[in-house]
Backbone bond lengths (Angstrom), bond angles and torsions (degrees), N, CA, C in turn:
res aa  C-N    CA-C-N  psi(-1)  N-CA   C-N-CA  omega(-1)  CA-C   N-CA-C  phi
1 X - - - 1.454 - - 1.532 110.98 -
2 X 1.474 114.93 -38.42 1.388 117.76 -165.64 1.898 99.17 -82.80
3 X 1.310 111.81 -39.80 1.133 95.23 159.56 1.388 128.28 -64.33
4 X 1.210 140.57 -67.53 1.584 123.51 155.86 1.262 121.96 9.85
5 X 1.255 87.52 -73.63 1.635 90.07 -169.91 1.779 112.52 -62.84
6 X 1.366 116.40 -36.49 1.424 123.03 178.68 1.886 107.02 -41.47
7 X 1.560 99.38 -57.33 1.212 124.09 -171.06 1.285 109.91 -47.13
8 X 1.270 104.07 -59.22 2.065 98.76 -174.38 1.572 92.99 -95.75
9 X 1.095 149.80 36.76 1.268 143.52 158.31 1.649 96.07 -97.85
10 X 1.764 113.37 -45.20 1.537 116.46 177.58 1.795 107.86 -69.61
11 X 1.278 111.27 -21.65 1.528 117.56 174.88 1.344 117.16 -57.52
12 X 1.141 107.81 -53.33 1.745 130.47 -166.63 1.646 104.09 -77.54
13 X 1.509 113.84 -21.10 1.039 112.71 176.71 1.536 127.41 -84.88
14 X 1.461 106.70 -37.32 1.726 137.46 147.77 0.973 98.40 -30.31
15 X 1.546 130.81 -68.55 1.612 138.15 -147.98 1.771 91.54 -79.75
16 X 1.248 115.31 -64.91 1.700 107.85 -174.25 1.652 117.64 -32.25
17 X 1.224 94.13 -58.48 1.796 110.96 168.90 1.768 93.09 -30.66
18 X 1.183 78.91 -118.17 1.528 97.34 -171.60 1.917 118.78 -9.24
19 X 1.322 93.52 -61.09 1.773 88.87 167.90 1.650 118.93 -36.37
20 X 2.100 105.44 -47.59 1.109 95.52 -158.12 1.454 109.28 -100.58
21 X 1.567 122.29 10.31 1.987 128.39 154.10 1.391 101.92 -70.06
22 X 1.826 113.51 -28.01 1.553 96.82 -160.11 1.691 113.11 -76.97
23 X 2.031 95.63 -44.38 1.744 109.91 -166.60 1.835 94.86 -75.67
24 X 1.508 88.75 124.24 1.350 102.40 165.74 1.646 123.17 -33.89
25 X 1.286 131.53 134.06 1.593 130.36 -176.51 1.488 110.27 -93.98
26 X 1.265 127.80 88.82 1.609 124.72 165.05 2.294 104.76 -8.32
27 X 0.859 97.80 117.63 1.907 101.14 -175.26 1.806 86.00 -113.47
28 X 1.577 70.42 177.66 1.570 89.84 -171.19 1.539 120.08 -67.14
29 X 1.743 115.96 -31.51 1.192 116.88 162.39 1.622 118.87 -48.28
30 X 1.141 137.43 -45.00 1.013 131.34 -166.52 1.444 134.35 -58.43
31 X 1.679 115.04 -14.54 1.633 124.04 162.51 1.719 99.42 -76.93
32 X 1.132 121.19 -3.33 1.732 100.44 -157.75 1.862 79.81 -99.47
33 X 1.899 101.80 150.02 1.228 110.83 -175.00 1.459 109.34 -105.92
34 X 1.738 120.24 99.63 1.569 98.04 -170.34 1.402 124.90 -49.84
35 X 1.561 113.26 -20.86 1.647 111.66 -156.70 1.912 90.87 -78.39
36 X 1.070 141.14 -29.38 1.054 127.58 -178.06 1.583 111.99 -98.84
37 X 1.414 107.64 -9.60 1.815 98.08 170.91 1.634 90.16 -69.09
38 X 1.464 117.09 -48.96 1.559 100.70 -173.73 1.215 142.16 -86.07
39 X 1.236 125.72 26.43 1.683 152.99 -179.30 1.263 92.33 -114.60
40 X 1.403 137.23 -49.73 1.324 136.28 -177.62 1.608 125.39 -68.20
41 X 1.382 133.83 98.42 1.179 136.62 -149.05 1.594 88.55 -75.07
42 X 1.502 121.78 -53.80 1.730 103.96 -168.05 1.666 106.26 -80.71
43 X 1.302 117.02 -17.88 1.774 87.01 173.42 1.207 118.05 -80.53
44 X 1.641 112.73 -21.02 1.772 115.77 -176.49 1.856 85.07 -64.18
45 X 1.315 114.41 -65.19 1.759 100.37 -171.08 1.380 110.46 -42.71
46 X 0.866 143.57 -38.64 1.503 148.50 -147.59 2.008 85.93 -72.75
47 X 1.631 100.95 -81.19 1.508 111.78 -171.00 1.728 100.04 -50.08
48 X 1.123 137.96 -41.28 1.411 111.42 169.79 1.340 149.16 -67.73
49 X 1.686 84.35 -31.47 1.932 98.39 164.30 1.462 112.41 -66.74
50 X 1.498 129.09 -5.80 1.340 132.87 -163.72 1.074 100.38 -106.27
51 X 1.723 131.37 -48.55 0.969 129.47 141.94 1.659 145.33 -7.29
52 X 1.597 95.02 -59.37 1.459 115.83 -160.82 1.362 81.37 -99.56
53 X 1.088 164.87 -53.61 1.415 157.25 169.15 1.606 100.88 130.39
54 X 1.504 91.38 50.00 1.510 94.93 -167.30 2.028 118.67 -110.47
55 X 1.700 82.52 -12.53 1.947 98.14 174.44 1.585 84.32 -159.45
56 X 1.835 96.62 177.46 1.055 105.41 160.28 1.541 151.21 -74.18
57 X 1.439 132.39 154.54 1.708 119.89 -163.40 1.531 95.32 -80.77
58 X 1.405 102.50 165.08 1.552 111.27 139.88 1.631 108.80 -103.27
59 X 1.177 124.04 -171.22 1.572 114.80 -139.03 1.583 75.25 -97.41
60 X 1.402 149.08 -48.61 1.656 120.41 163.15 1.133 137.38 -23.52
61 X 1.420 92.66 -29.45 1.861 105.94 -158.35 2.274 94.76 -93.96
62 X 1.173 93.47 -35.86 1.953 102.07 178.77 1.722 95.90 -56.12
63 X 1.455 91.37 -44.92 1.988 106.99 -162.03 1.613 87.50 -49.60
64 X 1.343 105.53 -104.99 1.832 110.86 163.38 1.221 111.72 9.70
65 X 1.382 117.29 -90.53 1.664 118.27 -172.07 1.269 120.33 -39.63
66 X 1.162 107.34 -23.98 1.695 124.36 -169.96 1.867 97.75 -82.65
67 X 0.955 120.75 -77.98 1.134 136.78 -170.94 1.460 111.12 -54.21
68 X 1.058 124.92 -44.68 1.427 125.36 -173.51 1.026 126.50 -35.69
69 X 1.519 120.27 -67.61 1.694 128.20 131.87 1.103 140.14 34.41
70 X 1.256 98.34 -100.44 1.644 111.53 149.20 1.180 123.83 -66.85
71 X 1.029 132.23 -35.33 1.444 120.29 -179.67 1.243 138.02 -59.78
72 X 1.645 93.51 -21.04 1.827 132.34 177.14 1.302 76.23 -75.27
73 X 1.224 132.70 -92.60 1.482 144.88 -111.77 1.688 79.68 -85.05
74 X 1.387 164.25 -30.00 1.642 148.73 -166.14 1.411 81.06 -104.00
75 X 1.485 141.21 -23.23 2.024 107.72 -166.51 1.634 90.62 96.96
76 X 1.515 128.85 5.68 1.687 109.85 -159.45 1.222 127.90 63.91
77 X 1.374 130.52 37.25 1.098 129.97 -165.66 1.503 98.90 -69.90
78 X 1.448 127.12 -50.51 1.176 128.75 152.07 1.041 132.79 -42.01
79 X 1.115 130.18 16.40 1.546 128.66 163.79 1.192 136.73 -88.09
80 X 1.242 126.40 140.03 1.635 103.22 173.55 2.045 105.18 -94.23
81 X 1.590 75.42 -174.00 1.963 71.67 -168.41 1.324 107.51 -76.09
82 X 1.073 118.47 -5.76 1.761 115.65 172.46 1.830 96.08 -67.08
83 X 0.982 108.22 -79.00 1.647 137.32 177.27 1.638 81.69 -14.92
84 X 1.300 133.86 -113.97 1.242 145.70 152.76 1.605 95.19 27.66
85 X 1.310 116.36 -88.72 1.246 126.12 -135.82 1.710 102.67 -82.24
86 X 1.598 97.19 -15.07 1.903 104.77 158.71 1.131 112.31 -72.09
87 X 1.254 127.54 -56.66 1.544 132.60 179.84 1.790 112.54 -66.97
88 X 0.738 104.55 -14.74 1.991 108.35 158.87 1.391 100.45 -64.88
89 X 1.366 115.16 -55.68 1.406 106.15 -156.26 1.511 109.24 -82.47
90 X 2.030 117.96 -37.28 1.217 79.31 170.84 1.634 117.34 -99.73
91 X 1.317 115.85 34.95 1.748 87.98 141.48 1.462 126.61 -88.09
92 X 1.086 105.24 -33.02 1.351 127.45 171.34 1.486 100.95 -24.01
93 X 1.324 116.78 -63.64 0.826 128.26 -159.66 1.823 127.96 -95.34
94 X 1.327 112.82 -10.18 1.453 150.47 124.24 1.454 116.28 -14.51
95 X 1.604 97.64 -63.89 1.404 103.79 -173.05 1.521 121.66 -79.94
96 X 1.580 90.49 -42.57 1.539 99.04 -168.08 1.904 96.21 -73.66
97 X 1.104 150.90 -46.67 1.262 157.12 -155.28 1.381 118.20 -119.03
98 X 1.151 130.73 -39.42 1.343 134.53 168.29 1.895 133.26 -107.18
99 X 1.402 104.97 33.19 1.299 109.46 -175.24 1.272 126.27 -56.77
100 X 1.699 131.11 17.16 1.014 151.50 147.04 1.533 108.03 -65.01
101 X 1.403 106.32 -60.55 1.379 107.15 -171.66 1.810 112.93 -79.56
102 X 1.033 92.32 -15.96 1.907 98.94 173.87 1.387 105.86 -79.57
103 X 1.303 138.48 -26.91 1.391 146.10 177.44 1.235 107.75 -68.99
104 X 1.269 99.15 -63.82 1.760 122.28 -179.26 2.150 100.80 -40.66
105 X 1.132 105.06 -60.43 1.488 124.92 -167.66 1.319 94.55 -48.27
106 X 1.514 114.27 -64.05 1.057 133.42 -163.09 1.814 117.61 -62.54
107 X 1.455 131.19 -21.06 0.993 158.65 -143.45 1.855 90.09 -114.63
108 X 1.272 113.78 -70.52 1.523 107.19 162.12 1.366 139.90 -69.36
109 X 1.384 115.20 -18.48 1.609 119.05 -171.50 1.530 94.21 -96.59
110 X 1.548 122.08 -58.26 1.278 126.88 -167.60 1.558 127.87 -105.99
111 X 1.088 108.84 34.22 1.865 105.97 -151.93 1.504 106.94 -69.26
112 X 1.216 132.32 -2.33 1.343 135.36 151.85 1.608 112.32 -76.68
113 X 1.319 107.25 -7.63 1.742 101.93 -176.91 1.526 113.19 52.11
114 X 1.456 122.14 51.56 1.049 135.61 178.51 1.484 108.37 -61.79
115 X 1.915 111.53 -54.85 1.288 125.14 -153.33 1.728 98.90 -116.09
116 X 1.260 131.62 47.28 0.804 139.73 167.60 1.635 115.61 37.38
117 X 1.347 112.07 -125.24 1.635 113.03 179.39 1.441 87.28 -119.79
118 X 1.224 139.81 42.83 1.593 135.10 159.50 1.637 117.44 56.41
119 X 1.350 89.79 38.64 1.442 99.07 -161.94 1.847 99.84 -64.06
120 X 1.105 108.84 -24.35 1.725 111.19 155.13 1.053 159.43 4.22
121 X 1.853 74.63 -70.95 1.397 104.11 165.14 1.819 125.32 -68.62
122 X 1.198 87.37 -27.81 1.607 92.95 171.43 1.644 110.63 -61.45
């Protein structure tokens, strides 16, 4: 009996795991609102100088820097479709309005032009 019970107590514990590597984890990006980081001239500066290693992050801006990386280099495989559908907009929006800062991006993340203009993401 006492084994039994050990067994699916170690079962249930297997299963928790796994549920919780599989379901995506709410991250720190996810309170930040792109449409007002990008209407906003000093927080968009803020997240790019943090970016570009140009001032210091706030702990969104570390998150970001961190992630970017990889996220270039898998396509986002890790992403969820929110994630995705933020990073559409700000390249989207990169290109069309800030092609300083899309150059700039582009100059550190990709300077072999591995990943083209992320046409991907579309």
């Amino acid at each position: 009996m006492a084994r039994a019970t050990l067994l699916l107590a170690g079962l249930a514990l297997a299963a928790a795991l796994v549920l919780a590597v599989a379901k995506p984890q709410p991250g720190k990006l996810d309170s930040v609102d792109v449409d007002t980081v990008l209407k906003n001239k000093r927080l968009f500066d803020n997240y790019v100088k943090c970016i570009l290693d140009k001032a210091p992050c706030s702990v969104e801006g570390t998150e970001l820097k961190q992630r970017l990386p990889k996220d270039l280099a898998n396509k986002c495989a890790d992403c969820t479709p929110n994630d995705k559908t933020r990073a559409r907009k700000v390249v989207n929006h990169l290109k069309s309005e800030r092609k300083d800062v899309w150059e700039a991006f582009k100059t550190k993340f990709d300077p072999e032009s591995k990943w083209g203009d992320l046409d991907w993401l579309n």
